[in-house]
N, C-alpha and C positions, 0 to 999 in steps of 0.2 A: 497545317503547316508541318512541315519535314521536322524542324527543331522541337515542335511541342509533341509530335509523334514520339521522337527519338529521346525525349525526356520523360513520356509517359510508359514508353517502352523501357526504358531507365527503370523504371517504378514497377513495374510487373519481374522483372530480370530480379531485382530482390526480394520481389514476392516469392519468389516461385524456388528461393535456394532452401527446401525441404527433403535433398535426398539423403538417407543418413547409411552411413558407411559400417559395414562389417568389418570389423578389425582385429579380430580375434588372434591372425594370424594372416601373412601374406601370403596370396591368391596363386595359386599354378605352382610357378618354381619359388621354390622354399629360397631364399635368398637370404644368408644370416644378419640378425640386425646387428653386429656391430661392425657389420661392412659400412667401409667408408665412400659416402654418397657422394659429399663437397668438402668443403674449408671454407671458413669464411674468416679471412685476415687470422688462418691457424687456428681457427675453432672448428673440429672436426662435425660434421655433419652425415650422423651413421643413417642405413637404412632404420633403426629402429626409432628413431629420432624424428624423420621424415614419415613413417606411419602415425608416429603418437603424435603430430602435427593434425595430422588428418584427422585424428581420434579426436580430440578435443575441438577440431572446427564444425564437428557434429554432422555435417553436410560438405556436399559438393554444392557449386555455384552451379548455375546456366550461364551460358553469354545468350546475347538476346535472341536468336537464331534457334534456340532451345539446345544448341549442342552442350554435353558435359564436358568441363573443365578439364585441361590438359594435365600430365604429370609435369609435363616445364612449368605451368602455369603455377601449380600448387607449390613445388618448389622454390619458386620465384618470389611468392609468398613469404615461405617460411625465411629466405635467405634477405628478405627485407627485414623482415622482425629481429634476425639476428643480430643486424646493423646498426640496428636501430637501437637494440638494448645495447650493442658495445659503444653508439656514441653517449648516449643517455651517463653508460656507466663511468664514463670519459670525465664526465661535467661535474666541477668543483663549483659547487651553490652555496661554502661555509660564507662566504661570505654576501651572500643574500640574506639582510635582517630579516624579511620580511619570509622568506621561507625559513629562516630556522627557529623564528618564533610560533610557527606555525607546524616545526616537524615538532619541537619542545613541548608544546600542549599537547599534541598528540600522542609522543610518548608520556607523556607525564599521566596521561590517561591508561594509556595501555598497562603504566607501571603500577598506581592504585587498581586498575582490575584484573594485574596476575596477582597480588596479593591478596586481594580479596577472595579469589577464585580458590587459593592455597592455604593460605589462613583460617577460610568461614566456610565457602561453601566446600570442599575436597572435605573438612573436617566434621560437617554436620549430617551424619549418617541417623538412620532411625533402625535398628533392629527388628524382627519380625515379633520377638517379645513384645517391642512398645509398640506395634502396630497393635496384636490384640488388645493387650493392655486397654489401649486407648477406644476398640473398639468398646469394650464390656464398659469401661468408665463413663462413655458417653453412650449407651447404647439405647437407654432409654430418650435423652433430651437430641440425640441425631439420628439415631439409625429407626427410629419405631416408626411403623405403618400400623395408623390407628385403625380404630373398631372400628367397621364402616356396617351401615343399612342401607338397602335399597329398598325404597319406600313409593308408593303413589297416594295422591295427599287431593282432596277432596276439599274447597275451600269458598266458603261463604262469605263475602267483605260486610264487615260493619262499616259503613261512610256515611257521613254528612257533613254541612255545610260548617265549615266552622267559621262562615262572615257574618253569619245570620244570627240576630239576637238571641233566637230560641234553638241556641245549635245543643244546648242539651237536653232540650228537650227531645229533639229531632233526634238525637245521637244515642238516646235511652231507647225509643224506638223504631232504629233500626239495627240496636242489640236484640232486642226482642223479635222483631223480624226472622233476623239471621239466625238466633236462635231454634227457632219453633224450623225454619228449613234444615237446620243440621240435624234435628232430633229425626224430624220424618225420613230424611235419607239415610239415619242410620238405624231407621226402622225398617225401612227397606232391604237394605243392606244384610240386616240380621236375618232378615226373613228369605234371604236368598238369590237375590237379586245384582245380578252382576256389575263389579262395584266399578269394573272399567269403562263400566256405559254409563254409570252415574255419574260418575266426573267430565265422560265427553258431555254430555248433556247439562250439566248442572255446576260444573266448577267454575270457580271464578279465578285460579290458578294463572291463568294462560301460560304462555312459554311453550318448547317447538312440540311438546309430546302431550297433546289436549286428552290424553286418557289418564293424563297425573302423576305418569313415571317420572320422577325425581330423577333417579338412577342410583349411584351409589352416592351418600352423605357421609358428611364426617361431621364429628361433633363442634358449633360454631359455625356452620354453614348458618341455619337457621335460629328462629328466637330460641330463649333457654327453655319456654314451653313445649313450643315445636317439637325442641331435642328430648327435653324431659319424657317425652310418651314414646317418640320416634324409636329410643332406644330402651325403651322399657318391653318392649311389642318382644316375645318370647316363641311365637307359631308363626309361619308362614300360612298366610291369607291372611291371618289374625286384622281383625278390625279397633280403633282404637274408639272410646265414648269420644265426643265434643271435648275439642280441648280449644280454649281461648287464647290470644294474643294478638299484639296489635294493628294487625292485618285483620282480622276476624275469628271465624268460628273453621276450625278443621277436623277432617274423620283423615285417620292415618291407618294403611293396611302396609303390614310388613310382606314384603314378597323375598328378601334373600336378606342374608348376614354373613360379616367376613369377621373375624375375631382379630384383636391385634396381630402384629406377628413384627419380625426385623427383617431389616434389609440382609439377604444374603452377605458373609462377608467371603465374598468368592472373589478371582482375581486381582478384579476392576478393582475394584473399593478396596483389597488389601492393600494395592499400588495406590491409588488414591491417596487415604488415610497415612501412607510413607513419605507420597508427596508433601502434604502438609506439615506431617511432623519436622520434615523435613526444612522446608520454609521457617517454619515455628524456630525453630533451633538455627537457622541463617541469621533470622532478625534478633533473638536475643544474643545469640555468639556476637553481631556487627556492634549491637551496642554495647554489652559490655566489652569487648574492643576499643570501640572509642572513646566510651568510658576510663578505661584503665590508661589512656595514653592521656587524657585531660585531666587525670587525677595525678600523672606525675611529672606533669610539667607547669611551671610558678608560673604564672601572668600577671604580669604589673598594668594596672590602669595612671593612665594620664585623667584622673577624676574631673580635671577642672574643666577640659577639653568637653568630657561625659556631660558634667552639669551645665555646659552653657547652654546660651540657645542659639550664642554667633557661630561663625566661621572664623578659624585663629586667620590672622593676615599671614603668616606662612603654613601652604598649604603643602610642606615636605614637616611639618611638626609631626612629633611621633603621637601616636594613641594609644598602642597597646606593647608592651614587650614581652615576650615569651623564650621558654627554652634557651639556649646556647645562643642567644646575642640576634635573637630574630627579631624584627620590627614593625608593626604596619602602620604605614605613615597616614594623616589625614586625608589625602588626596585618593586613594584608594580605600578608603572608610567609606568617605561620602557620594563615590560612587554606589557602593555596595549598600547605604544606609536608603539612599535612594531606589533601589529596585527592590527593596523589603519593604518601604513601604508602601511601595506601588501594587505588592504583593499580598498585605495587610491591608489595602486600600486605607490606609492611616495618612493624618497629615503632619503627625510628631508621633516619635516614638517616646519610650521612659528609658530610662538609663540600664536595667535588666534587658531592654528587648537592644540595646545599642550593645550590649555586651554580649548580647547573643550573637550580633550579625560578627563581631570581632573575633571571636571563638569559630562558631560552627559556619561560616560564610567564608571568612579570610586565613584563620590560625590553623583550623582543623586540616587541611589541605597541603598547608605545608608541613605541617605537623606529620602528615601521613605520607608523604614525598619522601621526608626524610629519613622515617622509620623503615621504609620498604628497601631506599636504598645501602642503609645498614645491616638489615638482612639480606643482601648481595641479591635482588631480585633483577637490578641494573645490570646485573654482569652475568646474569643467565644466558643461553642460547639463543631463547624463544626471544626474549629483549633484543639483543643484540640482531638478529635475523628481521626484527620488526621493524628497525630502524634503518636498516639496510632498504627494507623493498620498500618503505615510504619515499625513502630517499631516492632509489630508481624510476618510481613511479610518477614522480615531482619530475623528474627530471623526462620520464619519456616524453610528457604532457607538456614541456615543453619545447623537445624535439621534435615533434610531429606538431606542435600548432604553428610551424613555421611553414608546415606544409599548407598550410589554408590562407590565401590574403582576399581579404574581399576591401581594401582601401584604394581600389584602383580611380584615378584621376577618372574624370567625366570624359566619354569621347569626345573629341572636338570635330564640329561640324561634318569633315573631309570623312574624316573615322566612319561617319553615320553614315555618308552616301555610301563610301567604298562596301560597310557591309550590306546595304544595302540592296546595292549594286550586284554583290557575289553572293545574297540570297531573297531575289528574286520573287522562286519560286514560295516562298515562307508566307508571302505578304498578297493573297489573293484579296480582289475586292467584289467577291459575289456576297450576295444577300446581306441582311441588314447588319451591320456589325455589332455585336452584341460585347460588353468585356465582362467578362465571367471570372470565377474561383469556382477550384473543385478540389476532392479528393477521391483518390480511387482506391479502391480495394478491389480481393480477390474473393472475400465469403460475403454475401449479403446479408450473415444475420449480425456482422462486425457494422457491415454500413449503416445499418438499423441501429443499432445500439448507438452509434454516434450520433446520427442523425436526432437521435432522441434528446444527447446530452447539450446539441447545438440549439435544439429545440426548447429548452426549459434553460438556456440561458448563455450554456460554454461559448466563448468567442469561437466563430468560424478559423480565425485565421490560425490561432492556437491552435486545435485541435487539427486543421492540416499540419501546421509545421511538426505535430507531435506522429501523427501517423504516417508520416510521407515514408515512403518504403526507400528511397534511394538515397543519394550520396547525400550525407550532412553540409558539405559544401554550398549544395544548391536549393536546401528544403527551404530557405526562406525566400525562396522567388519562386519555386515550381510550382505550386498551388496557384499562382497569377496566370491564367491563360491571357491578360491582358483581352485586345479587344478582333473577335474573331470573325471570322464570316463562313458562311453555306459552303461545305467544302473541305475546309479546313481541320472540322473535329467528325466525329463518323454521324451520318444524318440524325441519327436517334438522340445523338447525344444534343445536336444540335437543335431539332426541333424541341426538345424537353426545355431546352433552354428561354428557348427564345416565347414560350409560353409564361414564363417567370416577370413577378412584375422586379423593380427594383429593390433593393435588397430581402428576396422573396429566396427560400433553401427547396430545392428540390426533394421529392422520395429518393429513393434510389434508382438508377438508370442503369441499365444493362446493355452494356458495346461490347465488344471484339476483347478487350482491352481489361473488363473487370465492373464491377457499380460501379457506376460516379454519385456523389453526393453534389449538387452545380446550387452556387450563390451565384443570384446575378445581383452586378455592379449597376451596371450601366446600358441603358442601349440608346443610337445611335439613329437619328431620322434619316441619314444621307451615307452615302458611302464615305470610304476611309478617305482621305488625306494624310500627305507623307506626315504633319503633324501628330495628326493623331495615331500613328506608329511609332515616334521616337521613342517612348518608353519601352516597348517591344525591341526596339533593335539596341536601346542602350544595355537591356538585361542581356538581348544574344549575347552583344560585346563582352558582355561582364564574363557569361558565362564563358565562354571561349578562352578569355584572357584566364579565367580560375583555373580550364581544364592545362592551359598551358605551363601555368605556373607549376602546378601539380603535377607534369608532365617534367618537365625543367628541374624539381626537386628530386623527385625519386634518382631521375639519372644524376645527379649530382651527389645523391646519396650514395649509389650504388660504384662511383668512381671513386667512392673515400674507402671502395671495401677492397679488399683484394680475395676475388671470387675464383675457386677451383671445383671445376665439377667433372665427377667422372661419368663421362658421355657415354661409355661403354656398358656400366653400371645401368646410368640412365636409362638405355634402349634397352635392356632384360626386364627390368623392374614392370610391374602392372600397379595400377591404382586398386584397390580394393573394390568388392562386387558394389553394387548402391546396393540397399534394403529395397524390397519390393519392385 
């Protein structure tokens, strides 16, 4: 179908915007940047303005033809965004509760973590003194790299039954067993005999190296016996007598030894060990911080309120009072008392843990609101600038969601023929009709990896709407191929399909177009009926009426601007080389 072409082709056309632009400097003739390019309603739009556009969009587009992106094109761009931030900046939302409760927390955040950042952490430095320092002070219980042996161990099991009545008896001899076998092999041994074929052949060890190489040990690997001899062993080859523990009987030869020693304290770790101190001295600066601001501000308890176990019948009664005439009322206690204990997993708390939620849960917050903003951290720049671009931000999101309507009325009957009618060629009825879901990509070891995650559980339909490469407009319908036939989608694609039982995920498929990952829906014993296409032709509708809207808005945006471009300017100017 033309439309499902021209929507998968949609989908690759965003794939494929990878070209990334040199911008060092503009290409050919030197053009200075603070030549004026346009105006947009008197907001000058310099050459250097218009590269560092391009700078930051990281890439050129394709249009789907594969041709590169015009310089009108890209300017057309930039002189939307301008618009858009001057209507955004236009927009008086003080009286929007429900955004200024929402810009209010959000500064009120930003303003506890510029104080904390200046207060704690700016102030919490570690000098390279107290880094050694700390290294020598701890150098034995963090930085030591203990004694180590590499040993091969020769090992005879004592075992028996211990369900069996006579298991000591049984268990006496097969000490004596195992005994009389470690003596002879370390008669052997002594006499010459090589001690790494005694242990392939005789040890009861197992594990991957059957000749008995441990490798290197450290003390507590093994029993205290084990270690006791392991590290007493003073010559290389040296063989050790039968030594016991609760495994059995062992012959231990020492083959190499490492003496303690410390961890280098070279860059890494000097940086390291700074970090930390560093941390260290964050978390004790924060508490005594909040410390010192709870030690001098009175808090009055409402006890009676503490000691009940009801709810007062006015839930504006006070609970706690603090500071300069600050309050927290019941109704906002037993919220907060309520998610501490869901926290606690408790079903009552005691009057200490209720006075804790009233302090460090509800008091401490305003407490520290109010400190930061008496240290003028409210009337900084960085504050002040923060609150600006939240504020713009709020506002572009919701200048540009007026570009998206997807609440279009249901076509009405006439609607469905007429499109119908003028696409035709969309709605063939060769081979079996199959209604399929897909997604496409451009690398298959991307489609692999998804395929995987659809496979071990992730919704198909999410993880399309999440990978769809094209316009956010349309990613919640474009994975629906709806219901297709032979012809329609490219053979490969279609035979993979129609191989699928009902909701059955394809491998990946390889067409013209990129993988496809194909869920099949549905298939079809008979051919199409105009029925079973109304869903199809109501999405085209949809889609068409979305592209118009969005068609309809930009020009309507672009009539609110008062646009001047200099044409002359324009025709010298070159876009930047692509990379590669």
């Amino acid at each position: 179908m033309n439309r499902l072409k021209l929507s998968i082709s949609f989908s690759i056309f965003f794939l494929l915007v990878g070209i990334n632009f040199c911008t060092s400097a503009p290409p050919s003739k030197q053009i200075p940047r603070d030549q004026v390019l346009a105006k947009v309603n008197g907001d000058p739009v310099t050459v250097g303005r218009f590269y560092d556009f391009v700078k930051e969009s990281k890439s050129t587009s394709k249009q789907a033809e594969g041709k590169q992106r015009t310089k009108e094109e890209m300017l057309h761009d930039l002189i939307r965004e301008i618009i858009l931030n001057q209507k955004a900046a236009s927009l008086d939302l003080s009286s929007d509760s429900d955004f200024v409760m929402r810009r209010d927390d959000h500064m009120r955040k930003f303003l506890l973590e510029s104080m904390y950042q200046k207060e704690i952490v700016d102030k919490a430095l570690a000098s390279d003194q107290e880094v050694r320092d700390h290294y020598e002070k701890h150098k034995e219980q963090d930085f030591l790299i203990p004694e180590k042996v590499q040993v091969r161990d020769l090992l005879i099991r004592v075992q028996a039954d211990s369900t069996q009545k006579d298991y000591k008896r049984k268990l006496k001899k097969a000490d004596q067993s195992a005994l009389k076998k470690i003596n002879e092999f370390h008669q052997r041994a002594s006499a010459g005999e090589d001690f790494a074929e005694l242990c392939r052949q005789y040890s009861e060890r197992g594990g991957p190296d059957i000749s008995g190489n441990l490798g290197f040990i450290q003390k507590g690997q093994n029993s205290p016996e084990f270690d006791s001899t392991a590290f007493s062993l003073k010559t290389t080859k040296e063989i050790s007598n039968p030594v016991r523990d609760s495994l059995g009987y062992h012959l231990i030869q020492l083959l190499d030894s490492k003496e303690k020693s410390y961890k280098e304290l070279d860059s890494t770790l000097f940086e390291g060990i700074r970090e930390y101190l560093k941390r260290e001295k964050i978390s004790e600066s924060a508490n005594n911080f909040i410390d010192s601001l709870k030690n001098a501000t009175p808090f009055v308890y409402n006890e009676e309120i503490l000691n009940s176990s009801e709810s007062p019948s006015d839930h504006n009664t006070w609970v706690l009072a603090f500071g300069e005439g600050d309050t927290i009322r019941f109704e906002l206690f037993e919220a907060a008392q309520s998610e501490y204990k869901y926290n606690l997993n408790k079903d009552n708390l005691t009057t200490e843990e209720k006075k804790d939620v009233l302090i460090n849960y509800l008091a401490l917050p305003v407490i520290l609101e109010k400190v930061a903003k008496q240290r003028g951290y409210a009337d900084s720049v960085e504050y002040q600038a923060e609150k600006r671009t939240f504020t713009l931000e709020e506002a572009k999101t919701r200048v540009e969601a007026e570009r998206v309507k997807k609440d279009f009325p249901p076509p009405a009957p006439e609607e469905r023929e007429a499109y119908y009618q003028a696409h035709k060629i969309d709605f063939p009825s060769l081979g079996l009709p199959i209604h399929v879901y897909h997604i496409v990509f451009l690398d298959s070891l991307k489609a692999v990896e998804v395929l995987n995650q659809i496979n071990q559980g992730a919704d198909f339909v999410e993880m399309a709407k999440k990978y769809f490469p094209g316009e956010s407009e349309i990613k919640d319908v474009a994975y629906d191929l709806g219901f297709i036939n032979q012809g329609e989608m490219p053979e490969k694609f279609y035979q993979a399909a129609l191989k699928l039982k009902e909701g059955e995920v394809s491998p990946p498929v390889k067409t013209s177009w990129g993988y496809h990952i194909i869920k099949m829906v549905e298939k079809k014993e008979k051919g199409t009926s105009f029925t079973d296409i109304i869903p199809q032709i109501e999405r085209g509708i949809n889609l068409e009426k979305g592209r118009n809207h969005i068609a309809e808005w930009e020009k309507n945006l672009f009539e609110q601007g008062n646009v001047w471009i200099n044409q002359k300017l324009l025709q010298k100017l070159e876009l930047p080389k692509p990379e590669g």
